[in-house]
C-alpha angles and dihedrals in degrees: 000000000000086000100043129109125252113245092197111024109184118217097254090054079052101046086053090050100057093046080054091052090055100048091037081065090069106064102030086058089051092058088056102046084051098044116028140035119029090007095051085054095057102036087052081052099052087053087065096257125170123225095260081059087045082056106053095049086056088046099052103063076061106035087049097047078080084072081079103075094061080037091065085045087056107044083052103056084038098039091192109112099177093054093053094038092053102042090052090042088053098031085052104044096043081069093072092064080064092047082052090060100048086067087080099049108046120167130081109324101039082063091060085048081052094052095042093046087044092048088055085041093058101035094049089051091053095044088042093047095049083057092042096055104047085049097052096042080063100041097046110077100239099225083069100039083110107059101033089058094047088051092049096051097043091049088043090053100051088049098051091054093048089049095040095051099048082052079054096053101040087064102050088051089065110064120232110269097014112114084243088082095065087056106045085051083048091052101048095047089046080052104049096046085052086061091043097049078048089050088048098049088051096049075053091063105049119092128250119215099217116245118254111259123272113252099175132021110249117226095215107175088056082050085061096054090063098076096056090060084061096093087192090042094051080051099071090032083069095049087043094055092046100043088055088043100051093035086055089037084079115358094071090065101049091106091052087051092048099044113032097023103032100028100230125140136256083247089066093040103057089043091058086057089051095052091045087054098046083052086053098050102055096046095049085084105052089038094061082048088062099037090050097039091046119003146301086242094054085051090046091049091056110044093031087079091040087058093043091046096054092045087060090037085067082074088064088062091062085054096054107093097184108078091211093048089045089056097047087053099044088052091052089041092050085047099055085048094043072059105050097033089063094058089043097046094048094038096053092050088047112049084053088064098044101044088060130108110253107259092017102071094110088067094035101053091042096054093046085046092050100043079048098045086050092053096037081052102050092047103070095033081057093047091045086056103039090038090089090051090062098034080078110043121062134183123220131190122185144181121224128207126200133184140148089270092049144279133299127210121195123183110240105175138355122197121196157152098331096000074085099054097045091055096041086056087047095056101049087047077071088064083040093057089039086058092050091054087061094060114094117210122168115247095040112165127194114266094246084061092051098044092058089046081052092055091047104061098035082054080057097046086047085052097044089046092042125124092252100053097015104113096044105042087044088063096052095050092097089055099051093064097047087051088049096052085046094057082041092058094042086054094047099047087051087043091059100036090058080043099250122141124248137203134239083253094068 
């Protein structure tokens, strides 16, 4: 009875589940800063693993997420979210103490441990979140959807880099090779699963609105053929296929790239993704303005490049030979990206949305989320095998200088090991971008309109940041987001009561 759900949740019983859905963010995104990410990667380095192993961890949170369509099937027969939702949670996250252990015995088969504890991790997540979000989309007024999402992922975000960053920290503080290293590994992993048992035991004490009952039995797989009869819809299915191939072609070994090719510490890893996330956070906002004022392809059409450009731009950091002058590039360059990722992040899971039939999106978004998941999936696991093949090959250009009092060579440009890798992705991002062109959304708008939108905003987020209001305009970041999620909820409810679709955004 702990785990059922509530026929009848007063508002009070609500109120005090949302609050819990806020502070619950806090520790499950702890576990993850601690335990995935850039400190799998370099856990699954410090057990000794090769790049094919680096890129099937990348490729499991994707090639899981298509647990979610048996997941939908069994939430149905079982109708208990929270009970679904909480054993995988705790299922899932018991197998971290496992991963712990694996710090004291590195070497062959601890990696295939790794990749078995990592598989359940994964799988228990995918099948976890389906339940999650169905449940939350009940429990959340929905007049207030808007603002108690944005306050969750701003206060999720700022978690994840703090905890990050201390991971960080705490290995650095154990030098390579010293048994200290196995410790600090063990640490983080027993930590992390104490936040995500926390996390757990809160989910346990929200409570679930009970579904309404099932009058007929929905055939969902012939739901999900639907979507690939949509020819425009097909259409974006493709980009979308080809943008998540081509970004994981090259974004899940960046780690690799800073620490084994370029020498930097986890310390300095873990800050490029905090800058990158900070960048993130203060253009989510504008960019849900434009996408929502024009539309999500226009969006799409202008940070799509950006992205791409800064995936290819990794290649100028091997060039650097200066260590100071490489970190200050690689920070402006994670920036941009922090940028760019934000609009392409908030347009994709738009368009899905939008390009649905009305009454039909949960097909439609879960088939567009499971073609993607199987091509974001097969991308790293191809780089990880082909990554040995280029660690030996480079490609040098060079200009040559003669005169009467001799010649003079100077290094243009030298490609190798993952340089190879960052320009190849680049490159398929521009089929990426072709099958994009092909997509057709209401409200486009030309690419010379976009970009002084663009400017625009970016001129308002520069005042708002300035000296001279910087202090005080810094502090109210946080609220403007909510604000903004609370105009956002006003709009929607009047959207869907005049019978007009809405997006994720609002």
């Amino acid at each position: 009875m702990f785990l059922a759900p509530v026929d009848n949740l007063s508002d009070e019983a609500r109120e005090r589940g949302v609050r819990q859905m806020v502070i619950e963010s806090a520790f499950s995104n702890t576990t993850g800063a601690m335990t995935s990410g850039v400190i799998l990667t370099a856990f699954a380095l410090y057990l000794g693993a090769p790049n094919s192993v680096i890129g099937l961890l990348a490729a499991l949170p994707f090639w899981t997420q298509l647990l979610q369509a048996p997941s939908v099937v069994l939430i149905e027969r079982l109708r208990t979210r929270k009970r679904i939702a909480v054993v995988s949670s705790v299922l899932g996250r018991a197998m971290l103490v496992g991963m712990a252990v694996l710090a004291f015995f590195p070497g062959g088969p601890s990696l295939g441990a790794l990749l078995a504890a990592q598989l359940v991790y994964c799988a228990a997540g995918a099948v976890g979140g389906c339940a999650w979000n169905a449940w939350i989309r009940d429990l959340a007024p929905e007049q207030r959807l808007g603002e108690i999402v944005a306050k969750r992922n701003i206060w999720s975000t700022l978690v994840s880099m703090v905890a990050g960053l201390a991971a960080a920290f705490a290995l650095d503080a154990a030098a390579p090779g010293s048994p200290l290293r196995g410790w600090a590994f063990f640490g983080l992993y027993i930590v992390g699963c104490l936040f995500g048992m926390i996390s757990a035991l809160i989910v346990a004490r929200m409570p679930e609105p009970a579904m309404p009952a099932l009058h007929e039995k929905v055939d969902f797989f012939a739901l999900l053929r639907a979507p690939f009869r949509d020819v425009n819809f097909r259409r974006l299915i493709a980009y979308l296929a080809s943008w998540q191939f081509a970004a994981n072609l090259a974004t899940p070994f960046f780690t690799v790239f800073f620490v084994r090719q370029l020498g930097f510490s986890m310390t300095f890893v873990v800050m490029l993704s905090v800058v990158s996330q900070l960048a993130n956070l203060i253009a989510l906002r504008s960019w849900g303005l434009l996408s929502d004022r024009f539309s999500n392809k226009s969006v799409l059409a202008f940070a799509t490049p950006i992205f791409l450009l800064c995936i290819a731009g990794m290649v100028g950091a091997s060039q650097i030979e200066d260590r100071d002058w490489a970190a200050a590039y690689l920070v402006g360059l994670h920036l941009l990206m922090g940028l760019a990722s934000a609009g392409v992040t908030l347009a994709t899971a738009n368009i899905a949305l939008k390009l649905s039939p009305k009454g039909s999106a949960t097909a439609y978004v879960a088939a567009s989320a499971m073609v993607s998941s199987a091509a974001a999936g097969l991308a790293p696991v191809l780089g990880g095998l082909f990554a040995d093949f280029f660690s030996v090959r480079a490609l040098e250009i060079a200009l040559r200088w003669t005169s009467p009092d001799g010649a003079l060579v100077v290094r243009a440009l030298r490609l190798s090991n993952w340089d190879f890798f960052f320009l190849i992705a680049a490159v398929l991002g521009l089929y990426a971008l072709h099958r994009l062109s092909l997509v057709r959304e209401e409200g486009e708008i030309d690419s010379r309109r976009m970009r002084a939108e663009v400017l625009s905003q970016a001129r308002q987020v520069v005042r708002n940041l300035s000296p001279v209001a910087g202090l005080r305009h810094l502090t109210e970041i946080p609220g403007a987001f909510v604000r903004d999620a609370q105009i956002r909820a006003r709009l929607t409810r009047a959207r869907r009561n005049a019978g007009v679709e809405t997006t994720p955004a609002e």
